[in-house]
LONU-630033 format. One line per field, with one value per atom (N, C-alpha, C, O): residue number from 1; chain; atom name; x, y, z. Coordinates in Angstrom, 3 decimals. Example, Ala and Ser with C-alpha at 12.3 -4.5 7.8 and 13.67 -1.06 7.14 Angstrom:
<recs>
nr = [1,1,1,1,2,2,2,2]
kette = [A,A,A,A,A,A,A,A]
atom = [N,CA,C,O,N,CA,C,O]
X = [13.190,12.300,13.200,14.236,12.850,13.670,12.900,13.409]
Y = [-5.690,-4.500,-3.300,-3.319,-2.250,-1.060,0.030,1.138]
Z = [7.800,7.800,7.800,8.465,7.080,7.140,7.870,8.039]
</recs>
This chain:
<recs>
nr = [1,1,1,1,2,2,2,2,3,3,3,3,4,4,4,4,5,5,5,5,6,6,6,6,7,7,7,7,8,8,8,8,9,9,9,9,10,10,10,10,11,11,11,11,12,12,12,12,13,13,13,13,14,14,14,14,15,15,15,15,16,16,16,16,17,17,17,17,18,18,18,18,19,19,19,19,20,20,20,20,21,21,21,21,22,22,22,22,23,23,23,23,24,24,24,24,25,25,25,25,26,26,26,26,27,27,27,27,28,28,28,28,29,29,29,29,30,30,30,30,31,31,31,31,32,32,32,32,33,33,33,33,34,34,34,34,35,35,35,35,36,36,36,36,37,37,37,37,38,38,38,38,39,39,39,39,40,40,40,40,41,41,41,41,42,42,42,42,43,43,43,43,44,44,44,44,45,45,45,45,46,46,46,46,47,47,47,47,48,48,48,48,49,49,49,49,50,50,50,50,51,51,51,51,52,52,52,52,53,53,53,53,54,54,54,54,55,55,55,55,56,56,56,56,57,57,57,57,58,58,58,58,59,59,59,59,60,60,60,60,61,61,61,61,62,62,62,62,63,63,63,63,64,64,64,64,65,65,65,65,66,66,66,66,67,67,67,67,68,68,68,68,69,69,69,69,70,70,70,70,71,71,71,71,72,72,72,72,73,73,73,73,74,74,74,74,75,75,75,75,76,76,76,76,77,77,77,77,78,78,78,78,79,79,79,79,80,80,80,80,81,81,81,81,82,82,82,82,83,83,83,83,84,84,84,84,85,85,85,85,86,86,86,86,87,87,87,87,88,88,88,88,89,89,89,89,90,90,90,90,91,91,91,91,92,92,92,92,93,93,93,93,94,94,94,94,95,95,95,95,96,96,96,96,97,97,97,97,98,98,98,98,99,99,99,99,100,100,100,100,101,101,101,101,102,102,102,102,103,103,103,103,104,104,104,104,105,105,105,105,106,106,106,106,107,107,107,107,108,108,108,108,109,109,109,109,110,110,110,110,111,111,111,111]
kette = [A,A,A,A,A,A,A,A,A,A,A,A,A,A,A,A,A,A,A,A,A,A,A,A,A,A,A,A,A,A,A,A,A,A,A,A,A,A,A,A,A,A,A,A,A,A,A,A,A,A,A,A,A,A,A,A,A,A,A,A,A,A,A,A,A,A,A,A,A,A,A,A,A,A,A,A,A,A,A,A,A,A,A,A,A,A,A,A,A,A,A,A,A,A,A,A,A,A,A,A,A,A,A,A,A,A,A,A,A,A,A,A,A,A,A,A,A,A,A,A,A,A,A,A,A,A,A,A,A,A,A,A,A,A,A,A,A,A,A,A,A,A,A,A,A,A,A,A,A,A,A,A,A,A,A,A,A,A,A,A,A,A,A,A,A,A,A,A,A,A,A,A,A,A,A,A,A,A,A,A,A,A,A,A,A,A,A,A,A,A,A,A,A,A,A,A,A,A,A,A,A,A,A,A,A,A,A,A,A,A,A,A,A,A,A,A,A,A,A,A,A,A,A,A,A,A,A,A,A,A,A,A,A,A,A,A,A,A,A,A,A,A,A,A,A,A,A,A,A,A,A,A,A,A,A,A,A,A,A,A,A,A,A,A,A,A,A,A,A,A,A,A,A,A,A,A,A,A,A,A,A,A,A,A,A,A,A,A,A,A,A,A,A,A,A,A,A,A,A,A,A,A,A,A,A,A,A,A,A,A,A,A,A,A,A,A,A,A,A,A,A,A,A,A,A,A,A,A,A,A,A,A,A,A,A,A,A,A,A,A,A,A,A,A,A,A,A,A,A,A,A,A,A,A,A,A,A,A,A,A,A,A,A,A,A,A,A,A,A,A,A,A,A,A,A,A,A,A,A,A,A,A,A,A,A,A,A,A,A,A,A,A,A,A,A,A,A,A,A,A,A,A,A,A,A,A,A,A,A,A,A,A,A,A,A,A,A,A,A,A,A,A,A,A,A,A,A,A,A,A,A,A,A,A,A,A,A,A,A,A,A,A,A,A]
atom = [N,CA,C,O,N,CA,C,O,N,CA,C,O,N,CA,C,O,N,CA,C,O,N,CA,C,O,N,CA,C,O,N,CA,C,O,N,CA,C,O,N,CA,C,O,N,CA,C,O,N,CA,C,O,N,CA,C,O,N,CA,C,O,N,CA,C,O,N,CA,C,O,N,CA,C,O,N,CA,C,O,N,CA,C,O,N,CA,C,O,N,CA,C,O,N,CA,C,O,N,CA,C,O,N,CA,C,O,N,CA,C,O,N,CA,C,O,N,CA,C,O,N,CA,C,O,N,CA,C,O,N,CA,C,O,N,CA,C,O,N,CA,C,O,N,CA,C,O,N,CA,C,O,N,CA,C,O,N,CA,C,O,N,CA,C,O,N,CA,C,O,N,CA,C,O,N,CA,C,O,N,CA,C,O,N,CA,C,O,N,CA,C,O,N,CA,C,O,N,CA,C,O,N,CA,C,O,N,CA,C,O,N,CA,C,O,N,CA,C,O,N,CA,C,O,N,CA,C,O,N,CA,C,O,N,CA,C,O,N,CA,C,O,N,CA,C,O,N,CA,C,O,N,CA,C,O,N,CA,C,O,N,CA,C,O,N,CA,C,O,N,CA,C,O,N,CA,C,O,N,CA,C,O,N,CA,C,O,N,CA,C,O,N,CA,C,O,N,CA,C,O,N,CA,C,O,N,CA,C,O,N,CA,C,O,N,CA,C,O,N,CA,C,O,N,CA,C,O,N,CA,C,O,N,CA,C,O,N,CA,C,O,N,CA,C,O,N,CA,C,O,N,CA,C,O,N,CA,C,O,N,CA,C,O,N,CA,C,O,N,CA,C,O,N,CA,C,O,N,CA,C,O,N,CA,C,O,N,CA,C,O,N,CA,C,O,N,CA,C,O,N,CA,C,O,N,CA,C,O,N,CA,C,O,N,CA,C,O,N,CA,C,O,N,CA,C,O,N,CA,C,O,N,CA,C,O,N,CA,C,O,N,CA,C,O,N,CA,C,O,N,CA,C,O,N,CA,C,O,N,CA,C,O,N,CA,C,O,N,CA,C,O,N,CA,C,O,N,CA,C,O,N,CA,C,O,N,CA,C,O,N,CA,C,O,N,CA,C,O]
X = [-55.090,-54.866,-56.164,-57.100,-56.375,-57.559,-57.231,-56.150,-58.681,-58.988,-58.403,-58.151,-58.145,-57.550,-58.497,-59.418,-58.234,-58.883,-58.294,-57.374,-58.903,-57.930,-57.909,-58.852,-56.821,-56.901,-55.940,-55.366,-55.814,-54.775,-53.857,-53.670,-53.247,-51.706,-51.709,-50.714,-52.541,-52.590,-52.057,-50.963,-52.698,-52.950,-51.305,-50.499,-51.470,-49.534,-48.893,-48.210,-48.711,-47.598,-47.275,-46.334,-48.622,-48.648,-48.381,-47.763,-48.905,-48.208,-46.365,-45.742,-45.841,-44.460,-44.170,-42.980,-44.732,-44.498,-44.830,-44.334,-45.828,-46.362,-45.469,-45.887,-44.705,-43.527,-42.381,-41.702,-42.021,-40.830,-40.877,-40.318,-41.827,-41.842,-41.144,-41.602,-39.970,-38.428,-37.697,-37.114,-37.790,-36.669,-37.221,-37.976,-37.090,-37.326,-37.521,-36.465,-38.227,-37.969,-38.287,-39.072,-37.486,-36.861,-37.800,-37.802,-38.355,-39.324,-38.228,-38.689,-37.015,-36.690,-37.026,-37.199,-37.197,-37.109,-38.374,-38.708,-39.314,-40.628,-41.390,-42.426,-40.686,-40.636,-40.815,-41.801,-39.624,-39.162,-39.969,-40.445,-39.925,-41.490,-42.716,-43.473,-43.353,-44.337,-44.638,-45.759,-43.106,-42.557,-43.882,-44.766,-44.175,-44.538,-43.897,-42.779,-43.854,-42.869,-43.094,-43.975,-42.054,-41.588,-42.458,-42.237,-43.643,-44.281,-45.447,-45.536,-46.262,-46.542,-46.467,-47.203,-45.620,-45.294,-45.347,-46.375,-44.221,-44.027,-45.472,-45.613,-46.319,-47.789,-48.454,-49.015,-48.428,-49.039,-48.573,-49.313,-47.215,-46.153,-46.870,-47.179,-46.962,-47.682,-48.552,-48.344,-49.726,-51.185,-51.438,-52.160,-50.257,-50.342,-49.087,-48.863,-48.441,-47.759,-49.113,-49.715,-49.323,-50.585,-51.555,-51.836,-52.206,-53.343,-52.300,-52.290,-51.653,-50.981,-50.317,-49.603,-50.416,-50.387,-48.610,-48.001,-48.272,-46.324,-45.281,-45.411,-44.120,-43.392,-42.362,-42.293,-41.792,-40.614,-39.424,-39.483,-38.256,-37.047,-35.972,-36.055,-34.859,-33.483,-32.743,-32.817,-32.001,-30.948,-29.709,-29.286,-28.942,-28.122,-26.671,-25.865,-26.895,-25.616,-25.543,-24.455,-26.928,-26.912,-25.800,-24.914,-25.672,-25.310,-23.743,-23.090,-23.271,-21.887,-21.128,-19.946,-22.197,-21.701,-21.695,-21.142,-22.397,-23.105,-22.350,-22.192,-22.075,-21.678,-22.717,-22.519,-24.090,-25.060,-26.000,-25.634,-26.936,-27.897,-28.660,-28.800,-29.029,-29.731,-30.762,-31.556,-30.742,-31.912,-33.062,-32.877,-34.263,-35.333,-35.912,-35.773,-36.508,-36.916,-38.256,-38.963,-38.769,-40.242,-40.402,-39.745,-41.705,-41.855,-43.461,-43.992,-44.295,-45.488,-45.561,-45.268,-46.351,-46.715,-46.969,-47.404,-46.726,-47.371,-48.778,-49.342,-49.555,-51.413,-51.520,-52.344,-51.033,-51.386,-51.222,-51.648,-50.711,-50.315,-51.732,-52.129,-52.576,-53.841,-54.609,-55.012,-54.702,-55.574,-55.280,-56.231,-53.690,-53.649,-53.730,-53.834,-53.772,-53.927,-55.373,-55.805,-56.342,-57.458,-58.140,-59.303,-57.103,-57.953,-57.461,-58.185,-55.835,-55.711,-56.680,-57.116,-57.085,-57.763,-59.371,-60.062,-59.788,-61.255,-61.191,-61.941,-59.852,-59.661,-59.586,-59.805,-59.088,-58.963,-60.229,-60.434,-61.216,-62.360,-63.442,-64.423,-62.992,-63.936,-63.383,-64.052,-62.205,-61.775,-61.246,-60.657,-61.572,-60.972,-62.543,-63.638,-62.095,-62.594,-63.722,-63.355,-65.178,-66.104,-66.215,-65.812,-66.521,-66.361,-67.194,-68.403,-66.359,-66.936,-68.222,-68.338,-69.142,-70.150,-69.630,-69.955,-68.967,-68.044,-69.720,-69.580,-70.652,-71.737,-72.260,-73.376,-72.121,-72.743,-73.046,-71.975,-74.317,-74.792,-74.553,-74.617,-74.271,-74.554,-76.344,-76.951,-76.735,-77.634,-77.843,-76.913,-78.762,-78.721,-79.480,-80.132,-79.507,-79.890,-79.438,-79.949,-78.430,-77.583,-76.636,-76.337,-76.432,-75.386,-74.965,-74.085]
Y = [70.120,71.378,71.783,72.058,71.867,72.461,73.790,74.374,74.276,75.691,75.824,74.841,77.196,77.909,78.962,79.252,79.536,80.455,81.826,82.021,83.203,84.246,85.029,85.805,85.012,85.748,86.961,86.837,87.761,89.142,88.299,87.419,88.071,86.893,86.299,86.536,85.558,84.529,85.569,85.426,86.246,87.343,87.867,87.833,88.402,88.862,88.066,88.454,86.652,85.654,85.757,86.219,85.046,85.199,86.212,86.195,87.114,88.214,88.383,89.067,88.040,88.372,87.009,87.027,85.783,84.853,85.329,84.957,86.237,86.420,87.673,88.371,88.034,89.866,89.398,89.999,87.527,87.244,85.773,85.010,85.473,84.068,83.110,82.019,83.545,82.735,82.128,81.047,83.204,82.987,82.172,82.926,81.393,80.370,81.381,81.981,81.669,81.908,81.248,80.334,81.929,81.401,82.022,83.236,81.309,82.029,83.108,84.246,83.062,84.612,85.594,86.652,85.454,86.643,86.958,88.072,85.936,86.199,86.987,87.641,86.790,87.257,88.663,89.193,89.537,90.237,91.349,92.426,90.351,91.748,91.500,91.960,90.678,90.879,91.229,91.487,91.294,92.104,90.633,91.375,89.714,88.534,88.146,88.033,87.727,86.557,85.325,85.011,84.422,83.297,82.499,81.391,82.434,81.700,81.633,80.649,82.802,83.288,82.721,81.885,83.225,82.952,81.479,80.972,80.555,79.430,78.308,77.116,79.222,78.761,78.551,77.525,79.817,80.126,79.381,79.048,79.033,78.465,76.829,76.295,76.300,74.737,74.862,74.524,75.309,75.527,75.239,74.411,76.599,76.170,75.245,74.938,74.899,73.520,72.536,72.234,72.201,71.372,71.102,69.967,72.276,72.343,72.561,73.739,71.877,71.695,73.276,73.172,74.355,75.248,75.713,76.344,75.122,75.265,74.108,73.296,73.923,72.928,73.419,74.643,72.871,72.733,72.151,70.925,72.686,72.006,72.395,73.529,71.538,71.992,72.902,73.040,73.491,74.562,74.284,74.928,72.816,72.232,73.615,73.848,74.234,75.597,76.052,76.049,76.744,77.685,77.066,77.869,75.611,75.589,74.981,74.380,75.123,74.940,76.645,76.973,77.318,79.141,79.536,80.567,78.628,79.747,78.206,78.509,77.261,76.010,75.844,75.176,76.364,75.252,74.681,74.684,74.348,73.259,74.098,75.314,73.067,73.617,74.507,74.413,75.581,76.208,75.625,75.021,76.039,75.426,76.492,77.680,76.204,76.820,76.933,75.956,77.838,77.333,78.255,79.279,77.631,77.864,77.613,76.504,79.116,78.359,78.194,78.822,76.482,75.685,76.456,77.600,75.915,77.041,77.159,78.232,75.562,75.341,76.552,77.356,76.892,78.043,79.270,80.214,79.591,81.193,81.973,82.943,80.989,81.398,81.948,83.097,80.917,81.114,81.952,82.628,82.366,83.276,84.226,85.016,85.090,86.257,86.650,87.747,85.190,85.740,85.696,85.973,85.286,85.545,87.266,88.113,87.392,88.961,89.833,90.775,89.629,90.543,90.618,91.634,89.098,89.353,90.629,91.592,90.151,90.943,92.687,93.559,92.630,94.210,94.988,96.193,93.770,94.371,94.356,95.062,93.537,93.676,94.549,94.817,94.931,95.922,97.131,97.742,97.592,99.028,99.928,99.425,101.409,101.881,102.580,103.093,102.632,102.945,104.560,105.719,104.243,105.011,106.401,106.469,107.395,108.670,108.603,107.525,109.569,109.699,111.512,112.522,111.604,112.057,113.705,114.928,113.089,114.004,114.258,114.653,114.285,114.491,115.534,116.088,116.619,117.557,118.737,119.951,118.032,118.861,118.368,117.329,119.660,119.724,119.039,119.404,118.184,117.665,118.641,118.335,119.756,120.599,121.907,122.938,121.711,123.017,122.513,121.416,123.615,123.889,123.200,122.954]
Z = [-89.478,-88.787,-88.095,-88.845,-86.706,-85.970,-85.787,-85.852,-85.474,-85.597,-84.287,-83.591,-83.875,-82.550,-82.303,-83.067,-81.181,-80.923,-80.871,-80.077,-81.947,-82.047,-81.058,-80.906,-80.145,-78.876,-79.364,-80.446,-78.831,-79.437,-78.813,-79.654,-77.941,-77.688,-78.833,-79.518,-79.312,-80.484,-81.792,-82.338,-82.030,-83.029,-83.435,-84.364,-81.918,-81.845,-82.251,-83.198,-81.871,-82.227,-83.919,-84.564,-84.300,-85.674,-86.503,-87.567,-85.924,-87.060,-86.586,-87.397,-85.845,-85.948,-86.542,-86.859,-86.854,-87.813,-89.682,-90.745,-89.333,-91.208,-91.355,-92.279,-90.931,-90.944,-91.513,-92.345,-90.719,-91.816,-91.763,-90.976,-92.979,-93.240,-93.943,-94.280,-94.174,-94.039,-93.343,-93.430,-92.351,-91.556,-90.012,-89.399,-89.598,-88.100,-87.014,-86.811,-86.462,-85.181,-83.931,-83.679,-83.199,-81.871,-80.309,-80.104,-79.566,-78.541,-78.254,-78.348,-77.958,-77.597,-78.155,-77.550,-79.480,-80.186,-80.050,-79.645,-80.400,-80.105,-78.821,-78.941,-77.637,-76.533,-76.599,-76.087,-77.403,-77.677,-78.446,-78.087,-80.217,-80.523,-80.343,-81.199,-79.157,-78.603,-77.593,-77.154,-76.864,-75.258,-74.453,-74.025,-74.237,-73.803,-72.992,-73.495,-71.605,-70.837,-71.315,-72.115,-70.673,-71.795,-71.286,-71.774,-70.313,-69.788,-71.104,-71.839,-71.233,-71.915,-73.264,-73.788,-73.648,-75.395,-75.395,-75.844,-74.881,-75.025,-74.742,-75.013,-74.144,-74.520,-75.339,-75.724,-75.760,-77.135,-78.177,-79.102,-78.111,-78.933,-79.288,-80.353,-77.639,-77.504,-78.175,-79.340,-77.893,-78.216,-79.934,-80.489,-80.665,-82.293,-82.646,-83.816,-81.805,-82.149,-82.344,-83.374,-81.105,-80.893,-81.717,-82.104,-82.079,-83.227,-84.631,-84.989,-85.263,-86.560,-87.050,-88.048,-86.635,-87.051,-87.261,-88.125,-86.160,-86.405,-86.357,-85.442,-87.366,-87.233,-85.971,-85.866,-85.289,-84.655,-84.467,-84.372,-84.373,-85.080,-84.106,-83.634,-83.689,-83.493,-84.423,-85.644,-83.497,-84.682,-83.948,-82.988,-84.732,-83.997,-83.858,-82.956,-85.160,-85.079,-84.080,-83.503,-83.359,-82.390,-81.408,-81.112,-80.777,-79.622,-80.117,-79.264,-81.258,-81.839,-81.435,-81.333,-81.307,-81.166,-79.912,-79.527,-79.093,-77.925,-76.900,-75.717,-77.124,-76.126,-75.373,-74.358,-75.601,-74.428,-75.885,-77.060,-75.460,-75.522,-77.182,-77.312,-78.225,-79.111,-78.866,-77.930,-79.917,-79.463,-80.596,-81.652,-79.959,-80.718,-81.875,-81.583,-83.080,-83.733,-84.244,-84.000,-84.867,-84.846,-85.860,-86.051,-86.754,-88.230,-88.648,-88.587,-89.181,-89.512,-90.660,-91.677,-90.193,-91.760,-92.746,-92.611,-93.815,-95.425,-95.143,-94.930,-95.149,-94.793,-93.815,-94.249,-92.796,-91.524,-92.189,-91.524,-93.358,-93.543,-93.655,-93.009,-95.024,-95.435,-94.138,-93.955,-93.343,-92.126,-91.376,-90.983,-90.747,-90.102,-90.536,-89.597,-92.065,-92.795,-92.845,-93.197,-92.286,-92.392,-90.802,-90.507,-89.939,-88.847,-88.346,-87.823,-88.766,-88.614,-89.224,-88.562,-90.446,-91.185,-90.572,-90.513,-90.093,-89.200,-87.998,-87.841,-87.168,-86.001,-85.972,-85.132,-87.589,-88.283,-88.380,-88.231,-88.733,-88.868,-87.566,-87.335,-87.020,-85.847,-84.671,-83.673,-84.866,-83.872,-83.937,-83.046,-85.478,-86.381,-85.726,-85.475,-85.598,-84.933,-85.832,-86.889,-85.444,-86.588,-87.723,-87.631,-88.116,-89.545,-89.317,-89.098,-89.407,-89.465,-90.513,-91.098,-90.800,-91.380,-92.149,-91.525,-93.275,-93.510,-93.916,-93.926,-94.091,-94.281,-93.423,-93.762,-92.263,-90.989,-90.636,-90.389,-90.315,-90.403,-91.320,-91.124,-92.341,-94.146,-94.325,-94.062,-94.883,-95.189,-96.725,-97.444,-97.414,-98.830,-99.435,-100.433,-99.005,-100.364,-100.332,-100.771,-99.762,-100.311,-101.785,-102.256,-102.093,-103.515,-103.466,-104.291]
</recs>
């Protein structure tokens, strides 16, 4: 599995992969809660295909329901969960907004 680079596109994907890590999803949907065009997503999609980070699969059902063409599915590896929980949580910290100074013009010697 190679490292990627955490872009907020990147960031986005993954977290609507770590929200429900059961269930397959599908670039539409993905499209969807990341509001992304499919140009877009299905990039992002290659990129952590590419670097080991997602399996990809037919969902021969879909096109038994819908009469066109399988739709594709996509799933991140178990090895990718660790990593993406910790590249969200870097991004949390490097982009959470700085910390009040909750004593800030209190005097230290009053009562």
């Amino acid at each position: 599995m190679q490292d990627i680079r955490p872009t907020m596109a990147v960031l986005r994907i993954l977290t609507a992969f770590l929200d429900d890590l059961e269930e397959p999803q599908y670039g539409y949907q993905l499209m969807k809660a990341t509001r992304f065009s499919s140009a877009k997503t299905y990039q992002i999609l290659a990129r952590l295909r590419t670097a080991g980070w997602l399996d990809r699969s037919d969902d021969p059902e879909a096109s038994s329901r819908s009469g066109g063409p399988s739709r594709i599915t996509y799933r991140l590896q178990e090895a990718a969960v660790p990593k993406a929980r910790h590249l969200l949580a870097e991004a949390r910290k490097e982009f959470a907004p700085p910390r009040r100074n909750s004593h800030r013009g209190r005097s230290d010697d009053r009562p």
